[in-house]
KENURO-59395 format. One record per atom (N, C-alpha, C): residue number from 0; atom name; chain; x, y, z. Coordinates in Angstrom, 2 decimals. Example, Ala and Ser with C-alpha at 12.3 -4.5 7.8 and 13.67 -1.06 7.14 Angstrom:
2
  num  atomo  cadena        u        v        w
    0      N       A    13.19    -5.69     7.80
    0     CA       A    12.30    -4.50     7.80
    0      C       A    13.20    -3.30     7.80
    1      N       A    12.85    -2.25     7.08
    1     CA       A    13.67    -1.06     7.14
    1      C       A    12.90     0.03     7.87
This chain:
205
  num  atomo  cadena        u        v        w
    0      N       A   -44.89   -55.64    -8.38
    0     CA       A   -43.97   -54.53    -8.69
    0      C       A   -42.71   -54.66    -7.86
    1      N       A   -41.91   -54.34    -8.57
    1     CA       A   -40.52   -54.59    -8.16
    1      C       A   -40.03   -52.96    -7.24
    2      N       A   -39.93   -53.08    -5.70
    2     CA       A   -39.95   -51.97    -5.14
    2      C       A   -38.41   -51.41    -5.43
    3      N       A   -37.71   -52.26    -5.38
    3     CA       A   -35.81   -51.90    -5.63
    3      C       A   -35.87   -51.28    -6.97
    4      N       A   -36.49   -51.78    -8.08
    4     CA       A   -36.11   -50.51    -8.83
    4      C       A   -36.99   -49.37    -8.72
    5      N       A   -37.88   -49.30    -8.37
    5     CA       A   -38.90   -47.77    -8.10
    5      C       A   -38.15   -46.88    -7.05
    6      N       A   -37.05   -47.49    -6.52
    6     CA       A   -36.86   -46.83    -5.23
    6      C       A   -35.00   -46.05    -6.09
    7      N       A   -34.97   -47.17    -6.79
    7     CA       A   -33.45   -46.35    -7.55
    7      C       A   -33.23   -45.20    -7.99
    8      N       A   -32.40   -44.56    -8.00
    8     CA       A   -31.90   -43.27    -8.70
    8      C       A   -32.56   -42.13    -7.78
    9      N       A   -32.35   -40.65    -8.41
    9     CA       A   -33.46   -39.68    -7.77
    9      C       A   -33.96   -38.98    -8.78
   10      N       A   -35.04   -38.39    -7.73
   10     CA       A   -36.22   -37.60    -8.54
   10      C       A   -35.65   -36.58    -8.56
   11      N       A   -36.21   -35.60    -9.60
   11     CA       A   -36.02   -34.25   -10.00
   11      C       A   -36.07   -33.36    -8.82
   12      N       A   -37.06   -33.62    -8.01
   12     CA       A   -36.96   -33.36    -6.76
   12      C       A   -35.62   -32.75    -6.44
   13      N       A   -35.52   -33.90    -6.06
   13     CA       A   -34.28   -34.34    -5.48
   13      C       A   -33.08   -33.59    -6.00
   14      N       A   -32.83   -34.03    -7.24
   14     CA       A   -31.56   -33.30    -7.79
   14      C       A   -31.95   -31.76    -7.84
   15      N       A   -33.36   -31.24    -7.95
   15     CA       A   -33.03   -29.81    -7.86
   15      C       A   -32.73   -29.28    -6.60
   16      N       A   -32.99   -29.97    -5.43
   16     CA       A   -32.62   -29.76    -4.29
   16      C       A   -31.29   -29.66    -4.42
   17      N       A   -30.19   -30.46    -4.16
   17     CA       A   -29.34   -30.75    -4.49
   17      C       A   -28.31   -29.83    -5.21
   18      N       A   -28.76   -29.54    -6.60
   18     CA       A   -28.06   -27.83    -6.94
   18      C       A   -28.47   -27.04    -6.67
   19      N       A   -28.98   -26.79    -6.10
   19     CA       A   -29.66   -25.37    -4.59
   19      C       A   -28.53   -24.90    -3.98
   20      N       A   -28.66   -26.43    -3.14
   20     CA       A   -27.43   -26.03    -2.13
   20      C       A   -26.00   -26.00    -2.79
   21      N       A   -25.95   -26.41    -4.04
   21     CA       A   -24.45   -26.99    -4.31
   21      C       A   -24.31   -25.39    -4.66
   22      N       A   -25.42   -24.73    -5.49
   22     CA       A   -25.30   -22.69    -5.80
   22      C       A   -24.98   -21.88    -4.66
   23      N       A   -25.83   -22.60    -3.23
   23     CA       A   -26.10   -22.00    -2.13
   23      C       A   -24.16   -22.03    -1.63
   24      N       A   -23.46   -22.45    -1.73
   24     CA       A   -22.24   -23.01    -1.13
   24      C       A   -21.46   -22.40    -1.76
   25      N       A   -21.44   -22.80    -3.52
   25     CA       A   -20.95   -21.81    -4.44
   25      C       A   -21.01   -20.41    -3.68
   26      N       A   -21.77   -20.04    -4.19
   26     CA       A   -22.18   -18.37    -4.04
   26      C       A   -21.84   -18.16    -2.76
   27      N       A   -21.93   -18.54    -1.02
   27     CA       A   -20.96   -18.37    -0.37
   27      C       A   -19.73   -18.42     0.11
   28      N       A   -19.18   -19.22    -1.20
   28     CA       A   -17.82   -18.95    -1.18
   28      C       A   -17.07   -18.08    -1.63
   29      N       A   -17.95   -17.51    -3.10
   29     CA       A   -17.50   -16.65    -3.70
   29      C       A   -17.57   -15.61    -2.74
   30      N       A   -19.00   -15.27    -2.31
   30     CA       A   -18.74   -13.75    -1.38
   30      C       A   -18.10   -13.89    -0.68
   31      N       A   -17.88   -14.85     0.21
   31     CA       A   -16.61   -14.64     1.08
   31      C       A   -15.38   -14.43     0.96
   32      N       A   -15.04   -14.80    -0.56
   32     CA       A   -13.85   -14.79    -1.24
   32      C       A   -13.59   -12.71    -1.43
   33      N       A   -14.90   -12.56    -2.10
   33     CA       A   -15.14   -10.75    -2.39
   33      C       A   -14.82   -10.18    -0.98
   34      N       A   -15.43   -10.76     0.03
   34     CA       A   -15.29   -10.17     1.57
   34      C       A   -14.20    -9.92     1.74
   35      N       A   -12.96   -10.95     1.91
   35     CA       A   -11.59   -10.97     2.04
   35      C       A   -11.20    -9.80     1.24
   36      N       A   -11.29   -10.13    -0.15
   36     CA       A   -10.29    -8.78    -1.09
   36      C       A   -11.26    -7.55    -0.48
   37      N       A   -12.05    -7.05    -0.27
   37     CA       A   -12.47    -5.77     0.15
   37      C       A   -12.27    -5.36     1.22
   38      N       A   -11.76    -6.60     1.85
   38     CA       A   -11.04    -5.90     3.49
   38      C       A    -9.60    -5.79     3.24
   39      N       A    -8.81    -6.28     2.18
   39     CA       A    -7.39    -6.14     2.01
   39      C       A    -7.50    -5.01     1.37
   40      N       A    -8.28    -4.58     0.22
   40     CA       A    -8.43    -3.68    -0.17
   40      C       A    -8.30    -2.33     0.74
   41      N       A    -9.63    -2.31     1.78
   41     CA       A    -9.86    -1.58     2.87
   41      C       A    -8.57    -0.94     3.32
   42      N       A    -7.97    -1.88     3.86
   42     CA       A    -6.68    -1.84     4.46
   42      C       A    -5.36    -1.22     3.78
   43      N       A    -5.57    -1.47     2.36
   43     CA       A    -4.67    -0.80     1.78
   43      C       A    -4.76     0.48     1.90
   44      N       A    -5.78     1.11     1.29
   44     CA       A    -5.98     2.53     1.34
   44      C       A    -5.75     3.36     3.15
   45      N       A    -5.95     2.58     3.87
   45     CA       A    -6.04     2.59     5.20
   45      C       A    -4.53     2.99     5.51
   46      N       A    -3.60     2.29     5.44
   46     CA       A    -2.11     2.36     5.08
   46      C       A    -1.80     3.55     4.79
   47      N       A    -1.89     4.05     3.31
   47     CA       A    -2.12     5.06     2.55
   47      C       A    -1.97     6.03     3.74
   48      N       A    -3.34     6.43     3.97
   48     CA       A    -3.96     7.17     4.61
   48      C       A    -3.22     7.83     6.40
   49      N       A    -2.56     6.73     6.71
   49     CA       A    -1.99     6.39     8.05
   49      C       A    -0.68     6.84     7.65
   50      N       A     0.13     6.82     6.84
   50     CA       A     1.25     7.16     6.19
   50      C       A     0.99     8.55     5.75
   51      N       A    -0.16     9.35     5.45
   51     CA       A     0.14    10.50     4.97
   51      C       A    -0.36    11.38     6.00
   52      N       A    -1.17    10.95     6.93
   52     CA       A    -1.08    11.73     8.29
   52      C       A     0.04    11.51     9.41
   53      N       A     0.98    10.40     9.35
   53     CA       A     2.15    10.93    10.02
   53      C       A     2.99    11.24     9.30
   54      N       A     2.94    12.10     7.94
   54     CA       A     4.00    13.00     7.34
   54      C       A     3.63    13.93     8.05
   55      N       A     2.38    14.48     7.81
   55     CA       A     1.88    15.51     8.30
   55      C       A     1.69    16.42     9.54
   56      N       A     1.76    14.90    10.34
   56     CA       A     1.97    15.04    12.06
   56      C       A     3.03    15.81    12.53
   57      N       A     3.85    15.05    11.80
   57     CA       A     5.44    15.34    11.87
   57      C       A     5.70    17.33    11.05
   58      N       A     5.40    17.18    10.21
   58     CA       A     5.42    18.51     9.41
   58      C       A     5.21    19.53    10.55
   59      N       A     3.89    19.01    11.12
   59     CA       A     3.51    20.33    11.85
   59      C       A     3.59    20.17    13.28
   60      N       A     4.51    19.25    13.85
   60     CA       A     5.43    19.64    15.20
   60      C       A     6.81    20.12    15.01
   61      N       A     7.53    19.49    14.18
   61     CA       A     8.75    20.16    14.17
   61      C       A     9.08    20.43    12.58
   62      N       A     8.20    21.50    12.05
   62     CA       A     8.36    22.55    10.98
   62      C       A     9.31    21.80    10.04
   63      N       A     9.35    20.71    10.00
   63     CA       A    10.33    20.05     8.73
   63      C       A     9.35    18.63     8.47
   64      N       A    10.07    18.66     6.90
   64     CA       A     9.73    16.55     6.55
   64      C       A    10.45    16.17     7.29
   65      N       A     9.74    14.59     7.42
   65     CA       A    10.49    13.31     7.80
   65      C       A    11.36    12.96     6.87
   66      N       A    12.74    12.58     7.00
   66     CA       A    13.57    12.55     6.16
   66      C       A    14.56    13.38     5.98
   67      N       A    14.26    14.46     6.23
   67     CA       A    14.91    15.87     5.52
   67      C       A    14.85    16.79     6.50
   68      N       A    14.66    16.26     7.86
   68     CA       A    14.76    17.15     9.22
   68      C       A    16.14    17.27     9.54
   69      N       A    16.68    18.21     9.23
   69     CA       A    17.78    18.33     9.81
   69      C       A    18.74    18.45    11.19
   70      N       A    17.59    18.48    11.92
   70     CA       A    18.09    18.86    13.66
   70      C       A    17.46    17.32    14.37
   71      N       A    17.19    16.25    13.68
   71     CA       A    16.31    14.92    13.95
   71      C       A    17.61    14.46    15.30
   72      N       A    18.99    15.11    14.99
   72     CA       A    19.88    13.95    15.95
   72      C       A    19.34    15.19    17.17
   73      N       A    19.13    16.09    17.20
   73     CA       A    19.09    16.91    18.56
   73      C       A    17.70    16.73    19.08
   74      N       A    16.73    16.70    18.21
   74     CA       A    15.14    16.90    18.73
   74      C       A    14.43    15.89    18.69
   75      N       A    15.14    14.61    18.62
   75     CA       A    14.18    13.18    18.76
   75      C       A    15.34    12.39    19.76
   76      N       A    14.32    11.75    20.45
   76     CA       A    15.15    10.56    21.09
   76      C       A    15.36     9.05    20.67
   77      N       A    16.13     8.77    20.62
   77     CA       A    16.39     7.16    20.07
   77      C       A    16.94     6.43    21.24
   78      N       A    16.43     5.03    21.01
   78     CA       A    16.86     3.89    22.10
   78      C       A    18.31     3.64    22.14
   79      N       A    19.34     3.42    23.07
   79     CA       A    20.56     3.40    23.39
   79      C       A    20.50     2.23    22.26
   80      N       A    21.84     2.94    21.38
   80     CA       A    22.16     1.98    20.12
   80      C       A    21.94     2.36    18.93
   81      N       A    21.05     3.50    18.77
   81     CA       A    20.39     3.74    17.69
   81      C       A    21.04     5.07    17.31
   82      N       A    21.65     5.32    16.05
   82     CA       A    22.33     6.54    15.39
   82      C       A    21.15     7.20    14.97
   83      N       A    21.12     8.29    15.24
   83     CA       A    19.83     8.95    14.67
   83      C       A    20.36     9.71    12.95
   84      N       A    20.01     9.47    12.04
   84     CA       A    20.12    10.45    11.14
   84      C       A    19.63    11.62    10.20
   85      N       A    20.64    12.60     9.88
   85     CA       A    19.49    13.79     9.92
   85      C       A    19.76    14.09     8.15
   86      N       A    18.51    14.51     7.79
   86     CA       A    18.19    15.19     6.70
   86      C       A    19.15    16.25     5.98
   87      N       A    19.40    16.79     5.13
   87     CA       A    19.90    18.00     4.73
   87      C       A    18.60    19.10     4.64
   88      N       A    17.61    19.13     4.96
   88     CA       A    16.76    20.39     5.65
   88      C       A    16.72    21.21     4.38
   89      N       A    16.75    20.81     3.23
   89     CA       A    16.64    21.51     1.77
   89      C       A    14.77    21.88     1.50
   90      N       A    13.88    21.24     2.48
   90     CA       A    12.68    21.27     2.14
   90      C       A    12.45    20.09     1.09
   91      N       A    12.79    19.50     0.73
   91     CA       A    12.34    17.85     0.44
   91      C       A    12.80    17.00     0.51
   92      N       A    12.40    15.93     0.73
   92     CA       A    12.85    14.69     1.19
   92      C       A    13.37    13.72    -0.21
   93      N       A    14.53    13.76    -0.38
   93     CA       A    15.65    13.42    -1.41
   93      C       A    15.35    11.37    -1.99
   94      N       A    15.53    10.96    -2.75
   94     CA       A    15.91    10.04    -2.60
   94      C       A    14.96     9.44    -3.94
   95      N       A    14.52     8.42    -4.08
   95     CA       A    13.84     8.05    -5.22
   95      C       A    13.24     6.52    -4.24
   96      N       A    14.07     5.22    -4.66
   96     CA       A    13.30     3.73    -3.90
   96      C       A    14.03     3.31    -2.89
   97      N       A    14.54     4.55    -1.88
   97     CA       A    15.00     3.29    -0.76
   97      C       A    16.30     2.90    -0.78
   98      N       A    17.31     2.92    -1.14
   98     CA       A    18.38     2.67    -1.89
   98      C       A    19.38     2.36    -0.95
   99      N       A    19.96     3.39    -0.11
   99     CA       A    21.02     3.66     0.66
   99      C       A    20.93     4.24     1.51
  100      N       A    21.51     3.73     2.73
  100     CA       A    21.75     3.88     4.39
  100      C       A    21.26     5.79     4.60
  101      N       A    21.79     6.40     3.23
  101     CA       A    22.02     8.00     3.85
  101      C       A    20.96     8.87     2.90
  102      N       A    20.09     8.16     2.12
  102     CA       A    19.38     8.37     1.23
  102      C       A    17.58     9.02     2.56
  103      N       A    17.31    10.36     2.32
  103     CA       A    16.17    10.71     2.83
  103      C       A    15.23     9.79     2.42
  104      N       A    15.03     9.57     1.36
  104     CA       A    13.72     8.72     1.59
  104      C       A    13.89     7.46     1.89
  105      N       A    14.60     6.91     2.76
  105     CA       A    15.11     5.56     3.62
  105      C       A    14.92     6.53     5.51
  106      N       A    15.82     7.15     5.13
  106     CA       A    15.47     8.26     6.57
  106      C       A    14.23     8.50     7.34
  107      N       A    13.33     8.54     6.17
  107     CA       A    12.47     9.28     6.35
  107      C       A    10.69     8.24     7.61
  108      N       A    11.21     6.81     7.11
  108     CA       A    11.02     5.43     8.38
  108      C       A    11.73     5.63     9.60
  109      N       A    12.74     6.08     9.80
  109     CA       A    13.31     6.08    11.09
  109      C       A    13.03     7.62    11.83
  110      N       A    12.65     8.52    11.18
  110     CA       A    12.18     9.79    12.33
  110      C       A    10.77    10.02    12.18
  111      N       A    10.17     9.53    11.52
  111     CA       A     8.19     8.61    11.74
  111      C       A     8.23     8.00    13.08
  112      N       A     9.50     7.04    12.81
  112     CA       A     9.09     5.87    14.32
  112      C       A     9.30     6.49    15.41
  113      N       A    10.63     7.30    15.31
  113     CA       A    11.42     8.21    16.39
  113      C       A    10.34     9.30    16.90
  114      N       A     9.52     9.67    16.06
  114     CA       A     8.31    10.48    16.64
  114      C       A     7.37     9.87    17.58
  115      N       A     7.14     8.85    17.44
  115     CA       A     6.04     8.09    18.03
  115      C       A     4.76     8.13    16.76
  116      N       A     4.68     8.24    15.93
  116     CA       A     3.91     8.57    14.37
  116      C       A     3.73     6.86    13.88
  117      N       A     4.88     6.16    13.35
  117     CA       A     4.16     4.61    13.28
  117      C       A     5.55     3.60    13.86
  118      N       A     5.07     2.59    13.90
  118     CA       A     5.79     1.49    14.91
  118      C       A     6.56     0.80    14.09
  119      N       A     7.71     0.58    14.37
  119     CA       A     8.96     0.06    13.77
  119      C       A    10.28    -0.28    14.73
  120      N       A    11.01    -0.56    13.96
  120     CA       A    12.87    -0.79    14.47
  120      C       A    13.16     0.47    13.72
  121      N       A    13.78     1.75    14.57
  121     CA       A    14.29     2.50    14.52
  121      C       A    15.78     2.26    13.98
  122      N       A    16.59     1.14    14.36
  122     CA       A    17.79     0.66    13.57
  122      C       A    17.51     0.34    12.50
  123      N       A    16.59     0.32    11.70
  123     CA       A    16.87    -0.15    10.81
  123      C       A    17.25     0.83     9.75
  124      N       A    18.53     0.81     8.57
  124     CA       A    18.28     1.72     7.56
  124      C       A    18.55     1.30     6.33
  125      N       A    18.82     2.38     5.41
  125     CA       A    18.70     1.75     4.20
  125      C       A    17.58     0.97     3.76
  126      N       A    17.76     0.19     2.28
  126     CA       A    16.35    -0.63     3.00
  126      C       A    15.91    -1.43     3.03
  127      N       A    16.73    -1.41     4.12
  127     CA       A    15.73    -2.41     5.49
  127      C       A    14.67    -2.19     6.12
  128      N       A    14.60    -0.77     6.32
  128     CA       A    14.07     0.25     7.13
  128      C       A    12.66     0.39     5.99
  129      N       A    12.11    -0.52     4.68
  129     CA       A    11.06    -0.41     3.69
  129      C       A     9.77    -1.06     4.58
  130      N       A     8.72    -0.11     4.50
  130     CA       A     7.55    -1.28     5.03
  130      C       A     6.88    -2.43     3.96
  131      N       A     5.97    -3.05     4.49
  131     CA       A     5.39    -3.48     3.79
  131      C       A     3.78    -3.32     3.22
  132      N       A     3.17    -3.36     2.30
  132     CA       A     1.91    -2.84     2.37
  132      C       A     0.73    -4.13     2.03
  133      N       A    -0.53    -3.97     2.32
  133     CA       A    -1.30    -5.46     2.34
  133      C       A    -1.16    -6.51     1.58
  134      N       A    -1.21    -5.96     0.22
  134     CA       A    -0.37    -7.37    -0.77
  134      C       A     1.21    -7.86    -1.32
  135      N       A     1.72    -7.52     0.46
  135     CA       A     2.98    -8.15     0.51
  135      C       A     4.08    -7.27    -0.20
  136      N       A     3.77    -6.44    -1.30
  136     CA       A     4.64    -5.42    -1.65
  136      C       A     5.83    -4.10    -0.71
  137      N       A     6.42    -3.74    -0.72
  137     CA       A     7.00    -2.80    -0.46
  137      C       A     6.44    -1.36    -0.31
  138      N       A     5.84    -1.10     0.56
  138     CA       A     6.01     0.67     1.12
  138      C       A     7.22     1.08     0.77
  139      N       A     8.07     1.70    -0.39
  139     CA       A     9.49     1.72    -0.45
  139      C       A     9.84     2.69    -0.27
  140      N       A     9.35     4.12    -0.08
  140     CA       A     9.82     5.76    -0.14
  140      C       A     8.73     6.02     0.32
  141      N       A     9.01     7.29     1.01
  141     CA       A     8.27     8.96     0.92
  141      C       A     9.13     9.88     0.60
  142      N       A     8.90    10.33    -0.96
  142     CA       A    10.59    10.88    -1.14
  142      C       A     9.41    12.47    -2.11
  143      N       A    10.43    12.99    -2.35
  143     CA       A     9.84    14.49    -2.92
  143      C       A    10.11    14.11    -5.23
  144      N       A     9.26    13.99    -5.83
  144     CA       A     9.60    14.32    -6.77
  144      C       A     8.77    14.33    -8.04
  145      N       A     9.30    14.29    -9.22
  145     CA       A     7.93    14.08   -10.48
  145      C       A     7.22    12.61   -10.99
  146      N       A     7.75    11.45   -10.37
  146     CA       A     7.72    10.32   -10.84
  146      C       A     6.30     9.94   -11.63
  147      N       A     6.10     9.97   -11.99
  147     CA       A     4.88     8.83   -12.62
  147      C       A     3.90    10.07   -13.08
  148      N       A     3.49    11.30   -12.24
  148     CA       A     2.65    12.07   -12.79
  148      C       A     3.34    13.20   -13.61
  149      N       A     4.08    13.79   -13.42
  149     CA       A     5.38    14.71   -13.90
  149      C       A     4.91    16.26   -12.67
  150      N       A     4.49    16.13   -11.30
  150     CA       A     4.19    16.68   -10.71
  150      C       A     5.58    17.06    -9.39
  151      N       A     6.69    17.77    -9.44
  151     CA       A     7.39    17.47    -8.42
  151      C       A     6.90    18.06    -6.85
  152      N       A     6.52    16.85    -6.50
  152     CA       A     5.51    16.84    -5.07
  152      C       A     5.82    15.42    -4.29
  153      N       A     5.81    15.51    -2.85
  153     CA       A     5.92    14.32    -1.85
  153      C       A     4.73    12.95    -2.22
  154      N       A     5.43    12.52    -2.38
  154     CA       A     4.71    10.81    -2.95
  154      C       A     5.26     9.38    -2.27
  155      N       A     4.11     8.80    -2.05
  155     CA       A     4.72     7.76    -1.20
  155      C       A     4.78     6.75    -2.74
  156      N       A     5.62     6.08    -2.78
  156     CA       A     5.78     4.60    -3.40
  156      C       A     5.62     2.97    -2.93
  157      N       A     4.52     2.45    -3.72
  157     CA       A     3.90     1.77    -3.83
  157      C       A     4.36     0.77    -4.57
  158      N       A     4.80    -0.16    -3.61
  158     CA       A     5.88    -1.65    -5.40
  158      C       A     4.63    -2.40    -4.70
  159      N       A     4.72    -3.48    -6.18
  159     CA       A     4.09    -4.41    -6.36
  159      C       A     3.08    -4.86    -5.89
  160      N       A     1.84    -3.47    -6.61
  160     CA       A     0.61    -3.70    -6.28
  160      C       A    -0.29    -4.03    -7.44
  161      N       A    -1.05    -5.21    -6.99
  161     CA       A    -1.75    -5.91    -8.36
  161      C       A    -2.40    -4.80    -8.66
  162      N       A    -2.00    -4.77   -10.52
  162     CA       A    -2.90    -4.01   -11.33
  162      C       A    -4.56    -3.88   -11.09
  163      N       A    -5.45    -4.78   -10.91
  163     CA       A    -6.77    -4.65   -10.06
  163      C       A    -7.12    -3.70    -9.13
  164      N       A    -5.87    -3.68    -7.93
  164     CA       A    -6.38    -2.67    -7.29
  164      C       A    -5.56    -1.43    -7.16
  165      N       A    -4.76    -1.38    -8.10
  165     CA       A    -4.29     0.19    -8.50
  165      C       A    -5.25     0.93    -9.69
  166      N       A    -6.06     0.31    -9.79
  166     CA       A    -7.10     0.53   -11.18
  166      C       A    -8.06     1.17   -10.26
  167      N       A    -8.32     0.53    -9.22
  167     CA       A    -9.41     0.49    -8.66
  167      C       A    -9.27     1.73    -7.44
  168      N       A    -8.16     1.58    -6.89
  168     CA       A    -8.05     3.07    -6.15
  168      C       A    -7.79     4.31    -6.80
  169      N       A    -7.23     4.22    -8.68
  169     CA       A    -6.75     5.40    -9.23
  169      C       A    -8.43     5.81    -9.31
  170      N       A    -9.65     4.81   -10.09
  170     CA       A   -11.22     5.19    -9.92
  170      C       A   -11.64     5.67    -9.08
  171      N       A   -11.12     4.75    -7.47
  171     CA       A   -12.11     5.67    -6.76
  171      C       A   -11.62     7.07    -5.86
  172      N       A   -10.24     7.19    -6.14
  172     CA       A    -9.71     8.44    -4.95
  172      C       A    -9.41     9.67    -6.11
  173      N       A    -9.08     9.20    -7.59
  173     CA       A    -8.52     9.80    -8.49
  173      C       A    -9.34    10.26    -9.72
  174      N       A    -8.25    10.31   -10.95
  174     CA       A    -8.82    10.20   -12.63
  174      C       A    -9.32     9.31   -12.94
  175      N       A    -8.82     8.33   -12.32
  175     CA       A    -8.43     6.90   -13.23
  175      C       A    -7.73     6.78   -14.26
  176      N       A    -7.05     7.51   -14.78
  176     CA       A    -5.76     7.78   -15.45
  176      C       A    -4.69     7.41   -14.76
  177      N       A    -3.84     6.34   -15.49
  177     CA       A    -2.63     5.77   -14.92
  177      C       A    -1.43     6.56   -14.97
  178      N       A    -1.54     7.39   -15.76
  178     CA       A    -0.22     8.45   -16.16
  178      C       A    -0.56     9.88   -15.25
  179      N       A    -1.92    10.37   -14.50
  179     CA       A    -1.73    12.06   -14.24
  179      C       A    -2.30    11.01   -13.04
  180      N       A    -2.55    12.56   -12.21
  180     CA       A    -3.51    12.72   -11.07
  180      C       A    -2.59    12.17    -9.75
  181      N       A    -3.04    12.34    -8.92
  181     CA       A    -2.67    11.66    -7.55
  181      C       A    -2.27    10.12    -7.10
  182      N       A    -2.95     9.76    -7.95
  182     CA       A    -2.46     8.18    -8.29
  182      C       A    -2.23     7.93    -9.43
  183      N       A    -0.62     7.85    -9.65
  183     CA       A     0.04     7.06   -11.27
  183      C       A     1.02     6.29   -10.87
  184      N       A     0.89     4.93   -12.06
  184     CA       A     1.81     4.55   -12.34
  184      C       A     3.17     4.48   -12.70
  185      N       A     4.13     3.97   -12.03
  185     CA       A     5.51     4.44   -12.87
  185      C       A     6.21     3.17   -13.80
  186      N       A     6.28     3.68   -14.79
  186     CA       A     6.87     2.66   -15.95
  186      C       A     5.84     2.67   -16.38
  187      N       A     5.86     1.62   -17.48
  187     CA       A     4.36     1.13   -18.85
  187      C       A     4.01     2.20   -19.87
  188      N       A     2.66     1.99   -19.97
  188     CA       A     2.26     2.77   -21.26
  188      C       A     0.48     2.44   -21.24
  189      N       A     0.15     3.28   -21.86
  189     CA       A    -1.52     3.69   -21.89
  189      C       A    -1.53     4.44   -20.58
  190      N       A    -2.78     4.39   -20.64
  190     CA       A    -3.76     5.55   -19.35
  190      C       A    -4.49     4.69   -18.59
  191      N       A    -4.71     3.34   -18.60
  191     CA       A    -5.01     2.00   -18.05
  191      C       A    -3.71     1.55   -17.10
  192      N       A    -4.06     0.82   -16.08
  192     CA       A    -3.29    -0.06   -15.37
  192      C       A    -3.52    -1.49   -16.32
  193      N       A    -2.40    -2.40   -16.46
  193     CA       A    -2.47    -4.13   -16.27
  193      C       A    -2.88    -4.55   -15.68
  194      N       A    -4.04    -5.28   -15.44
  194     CA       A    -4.90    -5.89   -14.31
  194      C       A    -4.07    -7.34   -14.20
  195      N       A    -3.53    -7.89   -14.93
  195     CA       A    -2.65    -9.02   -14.89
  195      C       A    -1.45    -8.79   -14.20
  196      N       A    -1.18    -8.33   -13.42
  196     CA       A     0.39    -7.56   -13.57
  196      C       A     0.56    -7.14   -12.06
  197      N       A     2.09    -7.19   -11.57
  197     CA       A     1.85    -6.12   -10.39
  197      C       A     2.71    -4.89   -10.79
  198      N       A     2.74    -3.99   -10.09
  198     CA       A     3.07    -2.88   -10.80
  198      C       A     3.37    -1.78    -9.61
  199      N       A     4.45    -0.70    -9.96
  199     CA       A     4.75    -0.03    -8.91
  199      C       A     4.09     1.35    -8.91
  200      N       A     3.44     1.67    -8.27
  200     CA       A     2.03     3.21    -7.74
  200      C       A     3.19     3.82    -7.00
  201      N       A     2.60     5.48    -7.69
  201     CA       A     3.23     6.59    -6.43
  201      C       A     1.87     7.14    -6.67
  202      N       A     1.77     7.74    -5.14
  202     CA       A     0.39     8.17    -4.06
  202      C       A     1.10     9.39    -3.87
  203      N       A     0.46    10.61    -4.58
  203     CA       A     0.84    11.75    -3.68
  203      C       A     0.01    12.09    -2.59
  204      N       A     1.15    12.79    -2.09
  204     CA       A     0.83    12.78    -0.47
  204      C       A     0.22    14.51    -0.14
């Protein structure tokens, strides 16, 4: 008997071994892959969340919005260099995405930071002065108005967040309706988010 060929190729054994581990590797990549998006995920809402308790912070030390405080140049301190600017004190915070140097909801980043509420460059305005949120998008406003739900109420804006997980936070915090509730979409059409797509969310606050 010829041992070189008895010894060739492999046994079933073998190869089922073999895609075991090749599933075993698979499948921990994938979860680790799920791990990652559920901690970006995490984090998003986290954001959210961190952003609407220092509106709030702010609300209820010095009896005005951020943005729209009107006494911000007398009752906050800024670092030598820094123009402080103040609100028109109308009770909402004006503005729509960020737009311009004198626009409240651009303002409304620089007397957050000026509070000690979240960490930034206080010079910065206009917007410049936009954060950013976990999937690289724009934090672009906290401004007062009806956008996306037809509700005129303080809403933070949300650019370019993949349809996936604006679907997925309108399910789990909301309707799940892309057009009402606390979380809608602005622009498009249906009551669905684009899961293909990124897309701009306002979060009322």
């Amino acid at each position: 008997m010829n041992l070189r060929n008895r010894n060739a190729g492999f046994t079933l054994v073998e190869i089922a071994i073999v895609l075991v581990i090749v599933g075993l590797l698979l499948g921990g990549v994938l979860k680790g892959q799920q791990m990652i998006e559920n901690t970006k995920y995490k984090n998003y809402k986290q954001q959210i969340d961190s952003y609407r308790a220092a509106v709030y912070s702010f609300q209820d030390r010095y009896k005005a919005l951020p943005g729209d405080f009107a006494q911000a140049s007398t009752k906050l301190t800024a670092p030598s260099g820094v123009t402080i600017q103040n609100g028109n004190g109308d009770g909402s915070v004006g503005g729509g995405y960020c737009s311009a140097n004198n626009e409240e909801a651009c303002i409304v980043w620089q007397h957050l930071i000026l509070a000690g509420l979240i960490g930034g460059d206080a010079s910065a305005t206009g917007p410049t002065a936009r954060r950013t949120h976990t999937y690289g998008g724009f934090i672009s406003s906290i401004a007062t108005g009806n956008w996306a739900n037809g509700r005129n109420e303080l809403k933070i804006l949300m650019q370019g967040v993949p349809g996936e997980v604006a679907q997925r936070l309108d399910d789990e915090v909301d309707d799940g309706n892309a057009t009402s509730g606390d979380v809608a979409r602005s622009g498009g059409s249906g009551t669905t988010y684009d899961v293909t797509t990124s897309l701009n969310v306002f979060v009322s606050l």
